[in-house]
PADREN-741763 format. One record per residue (C-alpha): residue in three letters; x, y, z. Coordinates in nm, 4 decimals. Each point is the difference from the previous one (the first is absolute). Layout:
   type         xx         yy         zz
    ALA          X          Y          Z
...
***
This chain:
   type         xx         yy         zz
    UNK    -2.5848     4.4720    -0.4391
    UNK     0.1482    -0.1955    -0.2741
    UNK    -0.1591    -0.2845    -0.1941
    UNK     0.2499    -0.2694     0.2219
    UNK    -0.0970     0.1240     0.3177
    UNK    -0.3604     0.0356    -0.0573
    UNK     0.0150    -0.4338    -0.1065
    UNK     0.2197     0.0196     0.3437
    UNK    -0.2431     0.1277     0.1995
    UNK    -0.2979    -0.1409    -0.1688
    UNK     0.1824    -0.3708     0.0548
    UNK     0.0817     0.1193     0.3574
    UNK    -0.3798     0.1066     0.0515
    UNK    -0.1084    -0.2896    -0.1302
    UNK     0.2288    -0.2957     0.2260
    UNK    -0.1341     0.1805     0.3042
    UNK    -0.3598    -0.0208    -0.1205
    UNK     0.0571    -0.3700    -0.0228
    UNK     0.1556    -0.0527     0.2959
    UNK    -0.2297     0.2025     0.2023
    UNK    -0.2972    -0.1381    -0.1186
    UNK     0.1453    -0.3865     0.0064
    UNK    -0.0304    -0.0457    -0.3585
    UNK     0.3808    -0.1114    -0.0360
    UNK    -0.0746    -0.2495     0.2070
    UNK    -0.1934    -0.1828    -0.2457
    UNK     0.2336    -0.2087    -0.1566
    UNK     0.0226    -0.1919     0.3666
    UNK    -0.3716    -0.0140     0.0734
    UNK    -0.0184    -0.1660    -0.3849
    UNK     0.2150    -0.2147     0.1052
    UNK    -0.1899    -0.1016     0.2799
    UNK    -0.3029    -0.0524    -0.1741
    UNK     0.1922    -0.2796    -0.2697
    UNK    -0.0217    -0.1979     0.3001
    UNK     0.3210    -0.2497    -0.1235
    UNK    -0.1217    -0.0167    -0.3597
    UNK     0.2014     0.1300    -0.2730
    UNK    -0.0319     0.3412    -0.1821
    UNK    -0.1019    -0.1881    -0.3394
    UNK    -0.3003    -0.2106     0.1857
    UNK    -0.1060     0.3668     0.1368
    UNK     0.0313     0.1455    -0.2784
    UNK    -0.2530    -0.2447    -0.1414
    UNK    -0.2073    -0.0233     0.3075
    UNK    -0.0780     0.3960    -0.0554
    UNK     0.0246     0.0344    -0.3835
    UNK     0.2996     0.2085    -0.0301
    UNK     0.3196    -0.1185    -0.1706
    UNK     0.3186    -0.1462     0.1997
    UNK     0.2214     0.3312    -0.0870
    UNK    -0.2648     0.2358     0.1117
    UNK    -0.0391    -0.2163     0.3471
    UNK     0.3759    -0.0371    -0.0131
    UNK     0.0741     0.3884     0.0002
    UNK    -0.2485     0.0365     0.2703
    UNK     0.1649    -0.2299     0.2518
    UNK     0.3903     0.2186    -0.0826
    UNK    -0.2050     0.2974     0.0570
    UNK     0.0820     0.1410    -0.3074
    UNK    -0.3359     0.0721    -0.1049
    UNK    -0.3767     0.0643     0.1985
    UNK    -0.3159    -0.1177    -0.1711
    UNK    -0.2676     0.2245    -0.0973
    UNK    -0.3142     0.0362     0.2081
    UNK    -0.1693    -0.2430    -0.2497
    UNK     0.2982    -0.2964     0.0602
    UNK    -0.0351     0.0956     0.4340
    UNK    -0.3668    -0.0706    -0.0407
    UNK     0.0121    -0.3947    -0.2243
    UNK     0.3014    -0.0767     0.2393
    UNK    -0.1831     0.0720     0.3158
    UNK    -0.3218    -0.1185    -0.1619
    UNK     0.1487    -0.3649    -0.0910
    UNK     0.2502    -0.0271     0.2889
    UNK    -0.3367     0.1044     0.2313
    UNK     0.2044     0.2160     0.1816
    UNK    -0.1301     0.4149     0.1100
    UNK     0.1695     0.2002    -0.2828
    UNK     0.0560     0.2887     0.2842
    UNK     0.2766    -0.2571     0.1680
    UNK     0.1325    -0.0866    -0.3672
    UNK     0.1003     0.3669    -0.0609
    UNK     0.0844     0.1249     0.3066
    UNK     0.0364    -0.2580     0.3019
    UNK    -0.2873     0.1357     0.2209
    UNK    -0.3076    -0.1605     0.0792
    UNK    -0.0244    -0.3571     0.0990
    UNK     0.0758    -0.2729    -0.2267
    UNK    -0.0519    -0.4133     0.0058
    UNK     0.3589    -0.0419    -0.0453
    UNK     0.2018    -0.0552     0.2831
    UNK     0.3072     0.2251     0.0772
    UNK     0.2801    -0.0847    -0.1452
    UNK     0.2067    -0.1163     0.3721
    UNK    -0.3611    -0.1918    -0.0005
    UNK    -0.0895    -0.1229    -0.3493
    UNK     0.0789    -0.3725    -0.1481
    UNK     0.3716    -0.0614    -0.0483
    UNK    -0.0135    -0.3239    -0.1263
    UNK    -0.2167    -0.2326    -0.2162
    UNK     0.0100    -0.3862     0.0252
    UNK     0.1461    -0.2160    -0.3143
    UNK    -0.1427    -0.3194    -0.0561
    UNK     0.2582    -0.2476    -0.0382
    UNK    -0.0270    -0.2307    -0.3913
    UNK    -0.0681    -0.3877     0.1429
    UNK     0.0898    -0.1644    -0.3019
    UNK     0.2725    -0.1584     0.1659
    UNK    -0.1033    -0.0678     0.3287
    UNK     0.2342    -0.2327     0.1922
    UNK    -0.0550    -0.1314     0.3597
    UNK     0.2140     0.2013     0.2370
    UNK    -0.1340     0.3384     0.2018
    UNK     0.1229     0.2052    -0.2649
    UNK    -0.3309    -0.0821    -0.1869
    UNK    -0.2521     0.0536     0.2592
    UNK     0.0811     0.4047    -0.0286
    UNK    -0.3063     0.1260    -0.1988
    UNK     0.1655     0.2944    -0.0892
    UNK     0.2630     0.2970     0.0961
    UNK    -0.0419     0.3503     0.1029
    UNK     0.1566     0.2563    -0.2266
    UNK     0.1013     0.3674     0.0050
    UNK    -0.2613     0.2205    -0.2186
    UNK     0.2208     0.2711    -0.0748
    UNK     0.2829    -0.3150    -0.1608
    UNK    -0.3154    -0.0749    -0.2248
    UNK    -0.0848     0.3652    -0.1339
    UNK     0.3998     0.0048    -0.0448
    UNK    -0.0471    -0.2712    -0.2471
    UNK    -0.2902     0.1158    -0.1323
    UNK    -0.1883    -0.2668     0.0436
    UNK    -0.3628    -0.1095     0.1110
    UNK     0.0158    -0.2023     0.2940
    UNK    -0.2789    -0.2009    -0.1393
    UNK     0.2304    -0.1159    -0.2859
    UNK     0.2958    -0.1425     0.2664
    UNK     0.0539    -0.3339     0.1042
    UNK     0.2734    -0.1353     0.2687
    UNK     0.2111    -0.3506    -0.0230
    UNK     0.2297    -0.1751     0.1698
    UNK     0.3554    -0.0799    -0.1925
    UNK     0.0706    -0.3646    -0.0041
    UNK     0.2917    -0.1856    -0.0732
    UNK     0.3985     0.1645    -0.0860
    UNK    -0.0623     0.0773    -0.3888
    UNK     0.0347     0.3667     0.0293
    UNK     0.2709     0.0190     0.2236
    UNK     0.1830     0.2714     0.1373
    UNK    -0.2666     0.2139    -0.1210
    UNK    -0.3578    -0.2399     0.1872
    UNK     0.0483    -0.1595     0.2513
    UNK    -0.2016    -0.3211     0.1368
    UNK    -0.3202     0.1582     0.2068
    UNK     0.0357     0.3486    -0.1298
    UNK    -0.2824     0.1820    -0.0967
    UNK    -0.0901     0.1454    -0.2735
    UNK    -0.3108     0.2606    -0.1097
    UNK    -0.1220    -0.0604    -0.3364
    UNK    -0.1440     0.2804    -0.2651
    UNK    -0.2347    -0.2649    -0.2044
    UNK    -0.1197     0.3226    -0.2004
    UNK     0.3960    -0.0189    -0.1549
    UNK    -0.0159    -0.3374    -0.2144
    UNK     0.1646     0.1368    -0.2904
    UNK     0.3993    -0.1357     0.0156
    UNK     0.2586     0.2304     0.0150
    UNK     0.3636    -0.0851    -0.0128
    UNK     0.2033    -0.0416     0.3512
    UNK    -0.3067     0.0639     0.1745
    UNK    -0.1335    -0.2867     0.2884
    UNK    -0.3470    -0.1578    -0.0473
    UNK    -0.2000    -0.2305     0.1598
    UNK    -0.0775    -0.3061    -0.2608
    UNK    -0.2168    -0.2928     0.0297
    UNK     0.1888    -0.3284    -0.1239
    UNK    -0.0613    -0.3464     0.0434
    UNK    -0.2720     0.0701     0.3012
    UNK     0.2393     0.1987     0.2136
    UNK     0.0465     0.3983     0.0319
    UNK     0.4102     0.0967    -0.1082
    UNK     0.1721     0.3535    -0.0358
    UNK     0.2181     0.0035    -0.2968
    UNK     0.1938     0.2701    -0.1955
    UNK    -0.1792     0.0879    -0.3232
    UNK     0.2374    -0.0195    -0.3153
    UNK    -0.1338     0.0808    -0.3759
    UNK     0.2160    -0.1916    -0.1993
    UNK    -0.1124     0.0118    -0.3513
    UNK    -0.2984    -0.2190    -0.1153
    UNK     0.0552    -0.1755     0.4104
    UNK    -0.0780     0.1462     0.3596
    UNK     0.2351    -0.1496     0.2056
    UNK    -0.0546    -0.0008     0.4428
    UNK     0.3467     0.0302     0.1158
    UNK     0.0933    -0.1027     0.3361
    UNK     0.1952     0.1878     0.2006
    UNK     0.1589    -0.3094     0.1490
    UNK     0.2323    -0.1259    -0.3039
    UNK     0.0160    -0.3411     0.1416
    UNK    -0.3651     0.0163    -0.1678
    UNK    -0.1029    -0.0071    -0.3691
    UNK    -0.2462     0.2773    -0.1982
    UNK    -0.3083    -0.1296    -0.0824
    UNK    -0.0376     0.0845    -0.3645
    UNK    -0.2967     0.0656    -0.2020
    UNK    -0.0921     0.0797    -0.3609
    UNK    -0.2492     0.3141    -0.0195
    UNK    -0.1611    -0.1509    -0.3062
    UNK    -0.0949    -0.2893     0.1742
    UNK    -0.2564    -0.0346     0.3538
    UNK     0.2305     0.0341     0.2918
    UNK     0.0320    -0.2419     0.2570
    UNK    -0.0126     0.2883     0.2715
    UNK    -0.2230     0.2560     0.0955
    UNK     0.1227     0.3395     0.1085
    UNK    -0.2106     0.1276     0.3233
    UNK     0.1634     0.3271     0.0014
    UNK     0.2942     0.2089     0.1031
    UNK     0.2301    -0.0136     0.3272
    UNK    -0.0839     0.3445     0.1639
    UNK     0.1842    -0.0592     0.3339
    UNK     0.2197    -0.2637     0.1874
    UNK    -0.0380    -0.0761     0.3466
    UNK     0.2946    -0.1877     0.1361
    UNK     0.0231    -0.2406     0.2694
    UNK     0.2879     0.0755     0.2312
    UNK    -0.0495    -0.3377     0.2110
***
């Protein structure tokens, strides 16, 4: 047998080993186990780094006996379920297991109609991890006004990263000015930050970076939610 086949075979050997024993199955049971936060809060949460965690979840690589045993030690979780699938677990199966997590709606700008009386808004688990984000670090508000039209709509909804303060340009964020909550378009423009409006019947509001702002940037527009009605 040559050299290539032998790596052939060995690789061949070694797909069925993991598949008959469950272990390439790991990736989805780690998945499981994140429970709708992201792979860098994990990764923190069990003292490995985000790439390591991150090349876990692809299944591109398995962790070493010593990694199986913090993970199922910090998650709580039996390590014989982690590797292989068998035994009983607390999570729930998947058809079975939480779907959604609740986002608190930002009442800084609380007005009078029913719209403000919704506490918060359920929200799709596996749109968060797509993110990567930690649901702890979202935020939901309602779009008021016709400033960022075509693109936000009165009533729309938007979720809000507040973990992503930092402006970038042509990106949405949620800004505190003059005791109301606005989405504007970030814009670096030299020694200014300008918050364009989509909506040119509107003007920027400009302001120097040298000098304190009069906004305050809550974080970054992860998802809009539009009203159809």
């Amino acid at each position: 047998m040559t050299k290539s086949n032998a790596k052939k075979q060995y690789e061949k050997e070694k797909t069925r080993a993991l598949t008959d024993t469950g272990v390439i199955n790991f990736k989805n049971r780690l998945n499981l186990v994140l429970e709708g936060i992201s792979g860098n809060a994990f990764a923190k949460k069990v003292g490995m780094s985000e790439a390591v965690i991150r090349d876990y979840l692809s299944g591109k690589t398995y962790p070493a006996l010593n990694r199986l045993a913090i993970i199922a030690q910090k998650c709580d979780i039996p390590i014989e379920w982690l590797v292989t699938g068998k035994g009983e677990c607390r999570l729930l199966p998947e058809s079975k297991r939480r779907s959604s997590v609740h986002i608190p709606f930002h009442h800084l700008n609380e007005t009078n109609n029913s719209y403000s009386q919704i506490e918060s808004i359920p929200f799709d688990v596996n749109l968060i991890k797509h993110q990567c984000c930690d649901y702890e670090d979202l935020t939901a508000v309602w779009a008021k006004g016709d400033s960022m039209e075509p693109t936000i709509s009165n009533h729309d909804i938007l979720i809000i990263n507040k973990a992503h303060c930092k402006p970038i340009d042509g990106y949405l964020y949620a800004v505190e000015y003059e005791d109301q909550i606005s989405i504007k378009r970030i814009q670096n423009q030299g020694a200014n930050l300008a918050l364009l409006c989509d909506n040119p019947k509107y003007p920027a509001i400009i302001g120097d970076k040298s000098e304190p702002q009069d906004f305050k940037i809550i974080g970054l527009v992860v998802y809009l939610l539009k009203d159809l009605n």
